[in-house]
N, C-alpha and C positions, 0 to 999 in steps of 0.2 A: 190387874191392870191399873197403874197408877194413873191419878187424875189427869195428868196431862197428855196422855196415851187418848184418855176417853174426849179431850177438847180436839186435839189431834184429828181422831175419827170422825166426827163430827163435819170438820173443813175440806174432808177431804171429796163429794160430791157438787162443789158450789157451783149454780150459773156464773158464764161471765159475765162482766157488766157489759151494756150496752153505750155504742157512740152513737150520738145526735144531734146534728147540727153543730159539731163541734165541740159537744158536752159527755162527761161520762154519765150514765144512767141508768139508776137500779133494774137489772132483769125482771123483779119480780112484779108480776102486773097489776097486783092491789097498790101497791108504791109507787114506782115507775119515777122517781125522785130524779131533778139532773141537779150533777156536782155536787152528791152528799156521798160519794164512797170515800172513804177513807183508809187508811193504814192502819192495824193494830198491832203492837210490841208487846212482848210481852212483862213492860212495866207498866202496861196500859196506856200507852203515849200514844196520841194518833195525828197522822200527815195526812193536809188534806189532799188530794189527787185531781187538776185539773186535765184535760184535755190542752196539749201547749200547738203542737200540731199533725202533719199526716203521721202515726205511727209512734206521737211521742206522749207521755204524760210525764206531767209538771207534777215534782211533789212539792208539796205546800212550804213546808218549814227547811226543809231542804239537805232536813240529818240525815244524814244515808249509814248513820253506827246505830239505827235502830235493831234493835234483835227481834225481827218479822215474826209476827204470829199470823197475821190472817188481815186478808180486806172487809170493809162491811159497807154495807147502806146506813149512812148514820142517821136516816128519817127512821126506815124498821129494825132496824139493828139485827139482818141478816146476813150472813156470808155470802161474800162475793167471790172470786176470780176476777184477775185484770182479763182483758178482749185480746185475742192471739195478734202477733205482731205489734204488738207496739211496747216500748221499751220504758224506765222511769227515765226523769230529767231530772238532776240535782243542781239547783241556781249555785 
């Protein structure tokens, strides 16, 4: 199994993150971080991901020719999943 198979595998059980008051925020309950999930590429570039509103999230920088590798919590630096229904926003 090549290395990227083995990162691959890895991502593919993630909580999704939680909304709060308007904010995204890490699932994970030792973290529980709002507005540090971010975007990973796979040249390591990351977008950050606000909550913009019902159903929508703002990416930060707004590149949408990212080649997606995975979301994280950039406080614990776990995998996330985005929250079902809601879509990116490219400014």
């Amino acid at each position: 199994m090549a290395d990227n198979d083995l990162t691959s595998a890895a991502f593919d059980d993630k909580p999704p993150a939680l909304v709060r008051d308007g904010k995204l925020v890490c699932p994970y309950r030792d973290c529980a971080a709002e507005d540090q999930i971010i975007e990973i590429d796979v040249a390591t570039r990351t977008n950050e991901l606000t909550i913009e509103g019902p159903g929508r999230i703002k990416v930060g920088l707004g590149d949408g020719r990212f080649d997606h590798e995975c979301y994280e919590c950039a406080q614990c630096v776990r995998p996330v999943s985005l929250p079902d229904g809601h879509e990116l926003v490219y400014p």
